[in-house]
N, C-alpha and C positions, 0 to 999 in steps of 0.2 A: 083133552088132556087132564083127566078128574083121577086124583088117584085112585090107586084099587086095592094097593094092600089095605089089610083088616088095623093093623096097629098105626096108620096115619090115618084111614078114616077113625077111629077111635081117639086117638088125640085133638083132631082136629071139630070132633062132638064133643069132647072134653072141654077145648080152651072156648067154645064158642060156649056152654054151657058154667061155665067160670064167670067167663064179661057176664052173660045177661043178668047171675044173682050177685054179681061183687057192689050191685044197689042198693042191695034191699036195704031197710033201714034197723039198725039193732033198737029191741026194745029193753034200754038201759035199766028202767024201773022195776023191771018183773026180773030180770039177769040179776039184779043186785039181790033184791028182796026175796028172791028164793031160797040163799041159804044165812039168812038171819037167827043168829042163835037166838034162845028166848031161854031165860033161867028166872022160874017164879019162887022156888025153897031156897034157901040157906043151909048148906048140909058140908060142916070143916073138910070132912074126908073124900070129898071128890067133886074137885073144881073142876071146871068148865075149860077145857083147852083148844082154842082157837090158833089154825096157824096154816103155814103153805106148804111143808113137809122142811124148808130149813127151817125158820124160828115157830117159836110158839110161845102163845101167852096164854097165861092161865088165869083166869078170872073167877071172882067167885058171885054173890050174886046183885054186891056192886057194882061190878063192872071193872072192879080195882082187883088188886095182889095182897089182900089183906090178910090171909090166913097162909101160917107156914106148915110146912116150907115149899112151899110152892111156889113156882117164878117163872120168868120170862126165860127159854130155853134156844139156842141155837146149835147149827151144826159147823158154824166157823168159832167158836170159843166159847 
């Protein structure tokens, strides 16, 4: 009594194939460090904006908001 349609054995390769890598281990280290900005010049006219499509921060090559007008930006106010 083994199923025989195509889209239950497919799901059923699918959820078995889910459990065996919902293991593995995330390597936080290299995830993180892969999109690390790096700002080495000082240049007023075009800060560095870092953000996750609602807010953004703009930094220049402080690491701070020192040059205007540039600022901290969002899409709820």
């Amino acid at each position: 009594m083994f199923p025989t349609e195509p889209s239950t054995i497919y799901c059923l390769f699918l959820l078995c194939w889910i459990f065996l890598t919902s293991n593995a281990a995330i390597d936080r280290h290299s995830l993180v460090t892969r999109y690390n900005p790096t700002r080495i010049t000082s240049n007023p006219t075009t800060p560095m904006q870092v953000g996750n499509g609602n807010f953004a921060f703009g930094a220049d090559v402080t690491s701070l908001q020192t040059f205007l007008p540039f600022a901290t930006m969002s899409s709820w106010g």
